[in-house]
Every structure is written in C-alpha cells, then in structure tokens.
RODRENNU-238737 format. One record per residue (C-alpha): residue number from 1; residue in one letter; x, y, z. Coordinates in steps of 0.1 Angstrom, whole numbers, plus 2048, in hexadecimal, padded with zeros to 3 digits. Last residue first. Example, Ala and Ser with C-alpha at 12.3 -4.5 7.8 and 13.67 -1.06 7.14 Angstrom:
<nodes>
+-----+------+-----+-----+-----+
!  nr ! rest !  px !  py !  pz !
+-----+------+-----+-----+-----+
!   2 !    s ! 889 ! 7F5 ! 847 !
!   1 !    a ! 87B ! 7D3 ! 84E !
+-----+------+-----+-----+-----+
</nodes>
This chain:
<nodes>
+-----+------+-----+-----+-----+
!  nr ! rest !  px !  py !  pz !
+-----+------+-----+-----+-----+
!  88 !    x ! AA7 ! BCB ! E83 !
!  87 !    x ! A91 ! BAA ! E90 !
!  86 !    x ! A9C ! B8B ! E93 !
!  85 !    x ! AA5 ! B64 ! E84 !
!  84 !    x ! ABE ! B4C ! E8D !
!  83 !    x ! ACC ! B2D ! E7D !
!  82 !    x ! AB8 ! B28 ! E5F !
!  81 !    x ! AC1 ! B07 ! E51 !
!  80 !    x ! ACA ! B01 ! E2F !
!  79 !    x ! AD9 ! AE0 ! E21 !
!  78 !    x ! AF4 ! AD2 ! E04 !
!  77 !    x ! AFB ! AEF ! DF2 !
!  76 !    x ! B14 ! AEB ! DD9 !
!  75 !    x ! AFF ! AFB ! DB8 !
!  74 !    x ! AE7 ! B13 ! DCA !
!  73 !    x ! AC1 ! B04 ! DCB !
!  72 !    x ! AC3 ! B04 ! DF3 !
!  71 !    x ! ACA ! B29 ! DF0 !
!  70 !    x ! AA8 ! B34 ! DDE !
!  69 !    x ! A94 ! B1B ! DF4 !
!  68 !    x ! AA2 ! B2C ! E14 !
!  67 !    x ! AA0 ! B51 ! E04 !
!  66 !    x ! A7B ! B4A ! DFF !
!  65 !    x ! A75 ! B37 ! E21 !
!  64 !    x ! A80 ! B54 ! E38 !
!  63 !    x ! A66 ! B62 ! E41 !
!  62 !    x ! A44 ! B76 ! E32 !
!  61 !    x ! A57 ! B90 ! E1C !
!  60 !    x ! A40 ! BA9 ! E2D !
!  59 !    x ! A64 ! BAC ! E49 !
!  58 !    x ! A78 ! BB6 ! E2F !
!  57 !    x ! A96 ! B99 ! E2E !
!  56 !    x ! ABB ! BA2 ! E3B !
!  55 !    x ! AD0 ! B85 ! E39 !
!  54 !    x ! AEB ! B7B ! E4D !
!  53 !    x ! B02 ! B60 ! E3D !
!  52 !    x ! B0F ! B3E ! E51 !
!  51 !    x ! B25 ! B29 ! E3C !
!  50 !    x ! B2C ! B09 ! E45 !
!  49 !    x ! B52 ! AF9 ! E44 !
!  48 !    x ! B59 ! AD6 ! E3A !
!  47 !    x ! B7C ! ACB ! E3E !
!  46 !    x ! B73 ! AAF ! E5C !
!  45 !    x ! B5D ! AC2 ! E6D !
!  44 !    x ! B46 ! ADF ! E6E !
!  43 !    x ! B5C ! AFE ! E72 !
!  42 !    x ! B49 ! B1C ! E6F !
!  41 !    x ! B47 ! B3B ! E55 !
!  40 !    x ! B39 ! B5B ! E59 !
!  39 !    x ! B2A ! B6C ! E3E !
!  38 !    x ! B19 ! B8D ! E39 !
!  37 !    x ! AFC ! BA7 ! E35 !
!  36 !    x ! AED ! B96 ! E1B !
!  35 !    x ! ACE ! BA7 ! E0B !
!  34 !    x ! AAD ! B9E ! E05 !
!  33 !    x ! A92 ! BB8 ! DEE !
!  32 !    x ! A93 ! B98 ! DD2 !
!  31 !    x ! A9D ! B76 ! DDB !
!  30 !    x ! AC1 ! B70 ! DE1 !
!  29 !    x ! ACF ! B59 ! DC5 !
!  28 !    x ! AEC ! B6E ! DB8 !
!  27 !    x ! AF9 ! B73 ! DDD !
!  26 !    x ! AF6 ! B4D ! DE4 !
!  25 !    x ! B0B ! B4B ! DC3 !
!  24 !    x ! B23 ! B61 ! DD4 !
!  23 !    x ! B27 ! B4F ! DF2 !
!  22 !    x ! B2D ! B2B ! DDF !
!  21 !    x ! B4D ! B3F ! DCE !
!  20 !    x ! B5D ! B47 ! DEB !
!  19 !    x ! B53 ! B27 ! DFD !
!  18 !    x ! B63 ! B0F ! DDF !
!  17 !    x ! B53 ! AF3 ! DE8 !
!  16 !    x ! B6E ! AD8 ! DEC !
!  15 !    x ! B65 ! AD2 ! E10 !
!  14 !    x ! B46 ! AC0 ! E00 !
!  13 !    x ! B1C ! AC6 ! DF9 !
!  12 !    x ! B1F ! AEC ! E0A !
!  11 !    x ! B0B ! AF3 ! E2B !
!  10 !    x ! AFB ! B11 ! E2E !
!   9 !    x ! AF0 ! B1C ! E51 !
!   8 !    x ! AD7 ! B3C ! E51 !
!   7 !    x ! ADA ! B5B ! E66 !
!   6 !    x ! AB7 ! B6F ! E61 !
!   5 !    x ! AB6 ! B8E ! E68 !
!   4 !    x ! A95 ! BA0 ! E63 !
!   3 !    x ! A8A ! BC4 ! E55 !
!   2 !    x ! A6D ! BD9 ! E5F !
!   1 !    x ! A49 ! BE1 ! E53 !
+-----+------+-----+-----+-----+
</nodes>
C-alpha cells in the first residue's frame, strides 16, 4: 500500500495560543505510523492565525479520522478540518 497527504486546518481557541508550542503538541499526539511533514500558517482574522500541517498517513490507516480526533483533543484547539487530501 502507499502513503497519503492530508493538509488539515487547525484552528487554535484564541490569538494568544502560543502556535510554537500548539505545533508541538500536535506532533506529540499524532497517531502511530503518521508523520508531519510541515506547517504552514494563514492569516484568519482579527489576530487569530490557523495552522495548516501536512501529514503523511499509510494509506491501510483507513483516512484521516484517527489523526483528526487525536488533534481535536490538543489543549488550544478549537476545530479540525481536513483541508486536502492525496496520494504520495
């Protein structure tokens, strides 16, 4: 089996998240045998920026929905959408 991207949009409770340190506890959550490949990081409004990280998921993993729930519990996480999704 292969791999899949998925992008997914993270957005934190407040602008006062701390986004360096809300990134590494979505690293410490990941499910196991997903990886992130990286962050990018968008303007929302208002202060409040969403982050967007790439993660690579093994395709028998069976989607995205384990590394959805494992971010939404993060401390400062207010939602979790998946933003894009392909194939490596």
């Amino acid at each position: 089996m292969g791999k899949v991207a998925a992008k997914i949009k993270i957005m934190p409770q407040s602008p006062e998240v701390d986004l360096d340190a809300l990134q590494e506890r979505l690293e410490g959550a990941l499910p196991e045998g997903a990886k992130i490949k990286g962050f990018e990081r968008d303007d929302v409004a208002f202060g409040l920026v969403a982050l967007f990280p790439t993660v690579i998921i093994p395709d028998e993993a069976g989607g995205t929905d384990a590394v959805e729930d494992a971010f939404a519990d993060v401390d400062g996480v207010e939602s979790v959408d998946v933003d894009t999704v392909g194939r490596l």
